[in-house]
N, C-alpha and C positions, 0 to 999 in steps of 0.2 A: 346185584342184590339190592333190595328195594331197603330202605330206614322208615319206620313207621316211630310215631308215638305210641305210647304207653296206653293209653284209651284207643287209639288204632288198635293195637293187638287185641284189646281185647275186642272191640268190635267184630275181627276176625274169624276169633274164638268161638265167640257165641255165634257167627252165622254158617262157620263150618260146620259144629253141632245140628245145627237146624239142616245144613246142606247134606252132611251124612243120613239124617234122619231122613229125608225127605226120598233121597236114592234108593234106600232097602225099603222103603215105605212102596217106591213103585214098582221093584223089584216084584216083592212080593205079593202086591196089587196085581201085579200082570201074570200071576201063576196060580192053578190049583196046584194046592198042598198036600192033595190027598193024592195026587199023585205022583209016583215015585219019580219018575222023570223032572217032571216038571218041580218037585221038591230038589232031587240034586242039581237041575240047572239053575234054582235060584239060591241056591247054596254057592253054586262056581262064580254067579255073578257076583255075590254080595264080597266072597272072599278076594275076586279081582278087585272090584270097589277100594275094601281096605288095603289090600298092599300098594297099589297105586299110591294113596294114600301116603301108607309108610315107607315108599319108595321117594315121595317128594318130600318127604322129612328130611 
């Protein structure tokens, strides 16, 4: 386990926000929405995305 400062974490914080964003951003960039398929497989990604996520929590 890594030890960070105080301004470290939050550097983190604010770049994993921006890194989450950025992910569903191209998620959904790389799909039409108006179609059904292509709407649930960007739905399946975005949800692996976050549990990944909340699995490395």
């Amino acid at each position: 386990m890594r030890i960070y400062s105080a301004q470290k974490y939050q550097e983190l914080l604010v770049n994993s926000i921006l890194w989450i964003d950025w992910q569903i951003q191209n998620i959904v960039g790389s799909k039409n929405l108006s179609l059904a398929d292509e709407y649930a497989q960007a739905n399946q990604e975005i949800v692996k995305t976050l549990t990944k996520i909340i699995k490395a929590g």
